[in-house]
C-alpha positions in Angstrom: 0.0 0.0 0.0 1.2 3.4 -0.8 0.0 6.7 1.4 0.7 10.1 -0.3 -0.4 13.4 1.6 -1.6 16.0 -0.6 -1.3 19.8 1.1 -1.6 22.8 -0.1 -3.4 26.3 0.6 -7.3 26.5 0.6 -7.8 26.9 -3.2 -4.4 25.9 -4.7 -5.7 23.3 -7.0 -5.1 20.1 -4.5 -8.9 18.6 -5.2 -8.1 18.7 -9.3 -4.1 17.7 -8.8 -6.1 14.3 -7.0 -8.7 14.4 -9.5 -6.5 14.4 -12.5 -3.6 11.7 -10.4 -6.5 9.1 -10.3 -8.0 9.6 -13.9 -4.2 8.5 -15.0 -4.3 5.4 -12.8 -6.5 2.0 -13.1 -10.3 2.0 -11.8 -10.5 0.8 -7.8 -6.6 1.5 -7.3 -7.3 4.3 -5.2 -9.0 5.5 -1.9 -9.4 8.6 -0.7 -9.6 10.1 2.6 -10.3 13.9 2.9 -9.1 15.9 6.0 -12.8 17.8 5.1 -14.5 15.2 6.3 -12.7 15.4 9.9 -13.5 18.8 11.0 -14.9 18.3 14.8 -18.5 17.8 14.8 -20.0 21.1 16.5 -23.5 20.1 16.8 -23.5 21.1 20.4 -22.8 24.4 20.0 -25.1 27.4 18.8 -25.2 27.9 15.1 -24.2 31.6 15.0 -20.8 30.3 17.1 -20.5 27.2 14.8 -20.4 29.6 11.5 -17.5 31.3 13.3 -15.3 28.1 13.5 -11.6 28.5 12.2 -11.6 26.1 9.8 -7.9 26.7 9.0 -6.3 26.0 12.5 -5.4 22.5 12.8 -7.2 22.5 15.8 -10.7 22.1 14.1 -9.2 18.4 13.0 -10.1 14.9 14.7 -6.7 14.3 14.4 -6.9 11.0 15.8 -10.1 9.8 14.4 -8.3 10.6 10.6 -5.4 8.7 11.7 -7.0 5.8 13.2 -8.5 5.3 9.7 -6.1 5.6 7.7 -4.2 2.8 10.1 -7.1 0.2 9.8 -7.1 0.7 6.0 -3.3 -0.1 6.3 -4.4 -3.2 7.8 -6.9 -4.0 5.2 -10.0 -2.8 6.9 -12.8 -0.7 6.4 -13.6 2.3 7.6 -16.2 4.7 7.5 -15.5 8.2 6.6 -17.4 11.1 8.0 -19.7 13.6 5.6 -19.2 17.0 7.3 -21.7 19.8 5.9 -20.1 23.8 5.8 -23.5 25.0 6.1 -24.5 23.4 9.5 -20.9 23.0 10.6 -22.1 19.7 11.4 -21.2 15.8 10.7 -24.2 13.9 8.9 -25.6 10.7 10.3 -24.2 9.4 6.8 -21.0 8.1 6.5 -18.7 7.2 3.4 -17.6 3.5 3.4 -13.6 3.7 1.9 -12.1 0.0 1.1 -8.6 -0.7 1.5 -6.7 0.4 -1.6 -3.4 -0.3 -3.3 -3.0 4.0 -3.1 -4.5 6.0 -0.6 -4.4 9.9 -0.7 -5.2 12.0 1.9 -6.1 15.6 1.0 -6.6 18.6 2.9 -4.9 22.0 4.0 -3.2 20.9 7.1 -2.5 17.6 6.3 1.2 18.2 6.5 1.1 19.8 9.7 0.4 17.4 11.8 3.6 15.4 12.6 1.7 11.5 13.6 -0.4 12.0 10.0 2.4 13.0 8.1 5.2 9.9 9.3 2.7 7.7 7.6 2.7 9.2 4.0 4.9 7.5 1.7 5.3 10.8 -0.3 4.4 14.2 0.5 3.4 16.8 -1.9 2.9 20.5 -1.6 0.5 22.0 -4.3 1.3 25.6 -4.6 -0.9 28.4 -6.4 -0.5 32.0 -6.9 -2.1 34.3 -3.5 -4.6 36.4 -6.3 -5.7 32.7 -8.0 -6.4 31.2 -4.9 -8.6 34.0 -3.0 -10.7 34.1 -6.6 -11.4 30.5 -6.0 -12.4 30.5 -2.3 -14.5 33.5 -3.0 -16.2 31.4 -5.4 -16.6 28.7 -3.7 -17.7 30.5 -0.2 -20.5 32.0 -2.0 -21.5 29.8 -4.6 -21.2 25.8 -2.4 -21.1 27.8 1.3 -23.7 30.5 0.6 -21.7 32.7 2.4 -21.9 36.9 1.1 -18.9 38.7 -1.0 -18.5 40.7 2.6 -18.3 37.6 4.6 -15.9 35.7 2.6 -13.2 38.9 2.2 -13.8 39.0 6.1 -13.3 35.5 6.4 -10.2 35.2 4.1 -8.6 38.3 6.1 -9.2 37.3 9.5 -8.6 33.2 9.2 -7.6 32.1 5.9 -4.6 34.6 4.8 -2.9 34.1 8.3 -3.7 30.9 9.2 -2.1 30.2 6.1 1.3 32.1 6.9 1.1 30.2 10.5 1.1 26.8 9.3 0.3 26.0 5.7 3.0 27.5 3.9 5.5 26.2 6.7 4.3 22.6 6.2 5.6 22.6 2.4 9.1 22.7 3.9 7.8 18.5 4.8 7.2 18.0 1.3 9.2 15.4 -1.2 7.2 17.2 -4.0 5.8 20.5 -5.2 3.5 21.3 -7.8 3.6 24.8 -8.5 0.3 25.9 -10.6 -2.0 23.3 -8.9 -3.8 20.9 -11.5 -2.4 22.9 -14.4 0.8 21.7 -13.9 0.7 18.8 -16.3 4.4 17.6 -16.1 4.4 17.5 -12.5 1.2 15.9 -12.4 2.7 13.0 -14.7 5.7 12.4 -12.6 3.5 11.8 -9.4 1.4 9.6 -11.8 4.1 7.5 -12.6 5.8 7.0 -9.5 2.6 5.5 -8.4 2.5 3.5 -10.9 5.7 2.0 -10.5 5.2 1.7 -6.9 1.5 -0.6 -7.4 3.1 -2.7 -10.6 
């Protein structure tokens, strides 16, 4: 089994560099695990307190619960990933079964920052995107998938995103074996990780 860690700022491209890594390889090879899905469940909290949630500190992470999983699908077991909802800031009764894979990538902002996650990746990569691309893509996405307002998400991005990223993101790619600079436009890089994967599951 192979683990790669795939980090990167929020809206550097890391969802399409996974995207476009597994359309290369064959079907059922790969599994993935999304550091998204681990955000602590806030349900016991108000809702006007949960939308305020710092979503870019590594301490909104079940930690543990993402690396227990990924250790039982080392040992060829199933787990069952949680589906965490923005809106409600929430974890769903629903769960995402994952199956033991050949290649398992896990995704996510912080994934690199966490030293007991990152000793188990095989290979480490850093996806890195122009500062002006990537605060056009989360303000697309916060209002289009997180209905939040143009107001909110410049707020947001100034207050959480933009520094939390100085404090830990951009440090962690100083853990990474690879980086892909121009996120899942960066074709060339994109075949190399490809291919080592490849040879690695032959």
């Amino acid at each position: 089994m192979l683990i790669i860690g795939i980090a990167g700022g929020t809206g550097s491209g890391k969802t399409t560099v996974v995207r476009k890594i597994i359309s290369k390889l064959p079907e059922d090879q790969v599994a993935i695990l999304s550091q998204d899905s681990y955000y602590k469940d806030m349900s016991h909290i108000p809702l006007a307190e949960r939308q305020e949630m710092n979503f870019d500190h590594p301490n909104a992470i079940e930690w543990s619960l993402l690396i227990n999983h990924l250790l039982d699908l080392k040992q060829g077991k199933t787990v069952e990933q949680p589906i965490y909802s923005y809106l409600t800031c929430t974890r769903s009764q629903d769960t995402i079964t994952v199956h033991p894979r050949k290649v398992i990538i896990v995704e996510g902002i912080l994934v690199l920052t966490c030293k007991e996650l990152r000793e188990l990746f095989d290979i480490k990569v850093f996806v890195q995107a122009d500062p002006d691309d990537r605060l056009i893509r989360v303000m697309l996405r916060d209002i289009i998938e997180r209905g939040r307002t143009v107001e909110a998400t410049i707020e947001r991005y100034q207050q959480t995103v933009k520094p939390m990223h100085i404090e830990f993101i951009e440090p962690s790619k100083s853990f990474a074996d690879i980086i892909v600079p121009q996120g899942g436009n960066n074709k060339v890089a994109i075949d190399i990780l490809s291919n080592i994967i490849k040879l690695n599951i032959s």
